[in-house]
N, C-alpha and C positions, 0 to 999 in steps of 0.2 A: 671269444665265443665263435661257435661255429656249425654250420647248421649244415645237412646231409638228406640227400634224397638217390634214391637207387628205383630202376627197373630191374625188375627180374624176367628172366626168361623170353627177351626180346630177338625175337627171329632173325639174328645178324650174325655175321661171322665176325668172333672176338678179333683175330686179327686184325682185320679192316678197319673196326671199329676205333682201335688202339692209335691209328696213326692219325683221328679224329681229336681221341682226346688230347696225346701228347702236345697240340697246338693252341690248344686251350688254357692248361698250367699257367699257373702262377698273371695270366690275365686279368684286368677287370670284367666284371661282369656283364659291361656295355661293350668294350672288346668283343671279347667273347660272344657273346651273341649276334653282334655285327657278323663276325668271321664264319660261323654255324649256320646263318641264314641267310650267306653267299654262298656254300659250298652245293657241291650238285652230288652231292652224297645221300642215302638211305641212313646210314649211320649219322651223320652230321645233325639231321630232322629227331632222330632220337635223342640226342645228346642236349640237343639243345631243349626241348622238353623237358630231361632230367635238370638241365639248368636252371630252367624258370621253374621248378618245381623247389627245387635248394631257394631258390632266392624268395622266394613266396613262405616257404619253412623260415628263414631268416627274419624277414619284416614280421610276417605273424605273429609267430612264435617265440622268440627271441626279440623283435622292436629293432633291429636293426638299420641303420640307415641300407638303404641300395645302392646308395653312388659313393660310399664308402669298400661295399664287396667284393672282394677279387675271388678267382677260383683257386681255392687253396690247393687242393688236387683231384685226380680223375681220374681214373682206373675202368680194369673191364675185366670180370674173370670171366671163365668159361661156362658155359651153364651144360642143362642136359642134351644129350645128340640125339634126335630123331634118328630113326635108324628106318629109312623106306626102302623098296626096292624098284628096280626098273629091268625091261629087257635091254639086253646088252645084246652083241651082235650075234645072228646065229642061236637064236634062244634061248642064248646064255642070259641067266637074273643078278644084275649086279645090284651092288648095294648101294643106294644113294646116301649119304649122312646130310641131313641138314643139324647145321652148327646154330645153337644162339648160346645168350650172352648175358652177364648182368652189367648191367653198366651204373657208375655208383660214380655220384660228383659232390666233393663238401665245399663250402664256400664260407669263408671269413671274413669278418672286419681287419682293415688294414687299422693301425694305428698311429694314423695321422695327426689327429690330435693331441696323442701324449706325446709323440714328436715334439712337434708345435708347442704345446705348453713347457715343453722343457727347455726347447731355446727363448720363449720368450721371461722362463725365469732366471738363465743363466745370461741374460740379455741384464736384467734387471739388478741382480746380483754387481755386474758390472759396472752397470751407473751408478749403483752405491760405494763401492768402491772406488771410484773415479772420484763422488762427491766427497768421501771421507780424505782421499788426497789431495784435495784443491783445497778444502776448511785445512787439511794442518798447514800448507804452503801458505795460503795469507796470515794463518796465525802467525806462522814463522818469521814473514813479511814485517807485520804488523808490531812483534813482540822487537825485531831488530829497530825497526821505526823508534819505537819509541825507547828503548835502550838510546840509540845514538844520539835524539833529542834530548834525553838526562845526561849522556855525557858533553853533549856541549853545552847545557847550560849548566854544568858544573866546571 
């Protein structure tokens, strides 16, 4: 299960933004926002916003636990360019572009617990087995025991 939240059209240059999320990946989500909300970034402040947004989508929506969610992935496309103008030197009008961006974060449950339950049923599996080979050994024991008792008192 896995739950997703995106900003649209946030006034940051994708670029930038990218070398934000790429640090995030594959993170838990306490990570992760630790990391976000050290960084002296304009982009790091968005991203983590879309984080707590995904994680909040998750618990809600889904009932997921939070200290189970990593960030499964992060991404940034490009959104639409402002296209302004300015003077430029000599009264020449250049073209300013201001860039923004969508920024889009999904976040999953790790599965810890089917882990976990799998080794502790192939744990279990094993002490039965273990037990099934100690009962044939004393049988074994046992059946000789008394075998060598009939033949010496024969």
């Amino acid at each position: 299960m896995e739950a997703k939240a995106t900003a649209r059209t946030v006034l940051v240059v994708p670029r930038k933004t990218r070398l934000v999320t790429r640090l995030i990946q594959g993170k838990s989500v306490e990570d992760a926002t630790n990391m976000l909300s050290n960084m002296n970034k304009k982009s790091a402040r968005l991203v983590n916003k879309v984080l707590l947004s995904a994680t909040a989508n998750a618990e809600n929506n889904l009932k997921l636990d939070r200290n189970n969610l990593y960030v499964k992935s992060a991404y940034v496309n490009d959104g639409p360019i402002l296209k302004r103008h300015r003077f430029g030197s000599r009264s020449h009008i250049d073209r300013h572009d201001k860039k923004t961006s969508h920024i889009t974060v999904i976040v999953a449950e790790r599965a810890v617990k089917a882990k976990a339950t799998k080794i502790v049923k192939e744990t279990k599996k094993e002490e039965k087995v273990e037990k099934k080979v100690v009962k044939k050994e004393t049988t074994k024991k046992v059946a000789t025991k008394k075998a060598t008792k009939t033949k010496k008192e024969n």
